[in-house]
N, C-alpha and C positions, 0 to 999 in steps of 0.2 A: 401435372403439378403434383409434388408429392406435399401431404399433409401429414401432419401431429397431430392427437389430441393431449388434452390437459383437463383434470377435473380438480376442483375447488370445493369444498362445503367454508365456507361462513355465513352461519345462519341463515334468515330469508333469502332464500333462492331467486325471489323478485330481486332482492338489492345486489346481485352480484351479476348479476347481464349487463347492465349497464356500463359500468366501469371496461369492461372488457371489447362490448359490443360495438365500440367506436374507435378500437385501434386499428390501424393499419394491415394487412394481412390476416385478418380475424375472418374465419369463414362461416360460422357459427357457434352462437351460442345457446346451448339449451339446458332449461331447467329440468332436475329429474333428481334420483335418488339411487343412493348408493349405501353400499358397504356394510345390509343386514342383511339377515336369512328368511325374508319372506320375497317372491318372486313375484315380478310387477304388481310392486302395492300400488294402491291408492294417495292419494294426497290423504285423505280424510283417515287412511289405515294409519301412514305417516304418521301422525298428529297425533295417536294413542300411544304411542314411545312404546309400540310394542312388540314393530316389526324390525329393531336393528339399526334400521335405516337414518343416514342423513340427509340433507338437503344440501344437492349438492350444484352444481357447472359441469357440464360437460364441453370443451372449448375446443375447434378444430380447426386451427391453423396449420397458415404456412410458412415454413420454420425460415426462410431464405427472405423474410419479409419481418418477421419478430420473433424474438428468440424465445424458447421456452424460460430461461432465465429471467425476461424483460416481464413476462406471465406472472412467475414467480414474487415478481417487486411489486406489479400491480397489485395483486393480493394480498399482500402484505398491510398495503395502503388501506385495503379493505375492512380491515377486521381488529377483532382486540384478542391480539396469536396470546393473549396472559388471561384468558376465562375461558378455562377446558369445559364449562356443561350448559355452552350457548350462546348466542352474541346481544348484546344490547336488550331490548325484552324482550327476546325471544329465546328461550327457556328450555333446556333439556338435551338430553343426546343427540335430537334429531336436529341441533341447530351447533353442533359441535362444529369446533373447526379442524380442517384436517385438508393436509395436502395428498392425494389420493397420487402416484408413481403406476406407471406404465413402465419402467425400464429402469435400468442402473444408471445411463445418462441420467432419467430424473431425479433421481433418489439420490443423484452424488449434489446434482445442482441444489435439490430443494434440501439437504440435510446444509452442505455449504452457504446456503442463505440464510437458512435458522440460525446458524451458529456464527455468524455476521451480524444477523438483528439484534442478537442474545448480548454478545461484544461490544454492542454500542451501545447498551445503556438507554435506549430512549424510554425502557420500560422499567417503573419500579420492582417490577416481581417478573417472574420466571415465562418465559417462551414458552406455552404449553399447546400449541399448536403441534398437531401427530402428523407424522408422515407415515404411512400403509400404502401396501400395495392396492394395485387398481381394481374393485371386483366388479362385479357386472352392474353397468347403469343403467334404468330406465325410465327414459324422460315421463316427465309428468304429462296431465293432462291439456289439451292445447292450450284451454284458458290461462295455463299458468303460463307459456312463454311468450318472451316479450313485454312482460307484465308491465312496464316502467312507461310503455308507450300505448297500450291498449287500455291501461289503468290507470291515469297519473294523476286519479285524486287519490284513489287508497295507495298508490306508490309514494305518494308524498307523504300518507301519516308515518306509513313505514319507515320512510326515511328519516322522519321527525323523533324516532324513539330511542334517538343516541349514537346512531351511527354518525351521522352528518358531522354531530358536534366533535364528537370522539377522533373524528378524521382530520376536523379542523383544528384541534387542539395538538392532536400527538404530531402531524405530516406539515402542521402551517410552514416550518422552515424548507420541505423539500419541494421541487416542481410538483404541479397538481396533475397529477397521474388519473387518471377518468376518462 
């Protein structure tokens, strides 16, 4: 079987397994961290905004089963792509959102979908979601994966801090994507 990957940062890295983790041809999803210049940080290094790094998805599908594109929508559904320094309360660089490209296939799909969501208007202010190239990831510690079913009392306050609403508010008219 041949596989893709796909990497995601919007914010908690707990909240973005889930959405992901129940589609169809989804072979893993793992939390970890991407796209600064310290080399296998820490969660806890993470958290000091002073390794670079966001919190990101690393997602590795089979593309004959969902498309990277169908990925692309998911995430979208996910996140508020109009608050570049963090998602919901969680706060700073290292919860930025950013669609992370492995290839010019990606980068044609995920700029084409920005500029689709930007077109429609769902959002009062600007599409500020980055798309960058892909740099090296590395998953976080075990505790953190899977967080939404190994934790799903602190998974639920998380959830509670504006995402949920936010999803429910901007997405109510389209299919529930999760």
């Amino acid at each position: 079987m041949k596989t893709e990957t796909a990497i995601f940062a919007g914010g908690c890295f707990w909240c973005m397994v889930k959405p992901f983790d129940s589609q169809p041809g989804i072979i893993s999803v793992v939390s970890g961290f991407t796209g600064g210049h310290t080399v296998d940080p820490t969660y806890e290094q993470v958290k000091t905004h002073t390794t670079g790094h966001t919190e990101a998805v690393k997602i590795t599908f089979d593309p004959t089963m969902i498309t990277y594109a169908a990925l692309v929508e998911i995430y979208w559904h996910q996140t508020d792509p109009t608050d570049a320094m963090g998602q919901f309360q969680d706060r700073g660089d290292n919860y930025r959102p950013v669609i992370f490209v492995n290839s010019d296939s990606q980068r044609a799909i995920a700029t084409a979908s920005k500029a689709k969501l930007q077109a429609a208007e769902r959002f009062d202010k600007p599409i500020v979601t980055k798309i960058e190239a892909a740099q090296p990831f590395y998953p976080a510690a075990a505790e953190h994966q899977r967080f939404y079913q190994n934790n799903p009392v602190i998974f639920a306050e998380q959830e509670a801090g504006g995402r949920a609403d936010f999803i429910a508010q901007k997405w109510a008219d389209t299919p529930k994507v999760d």
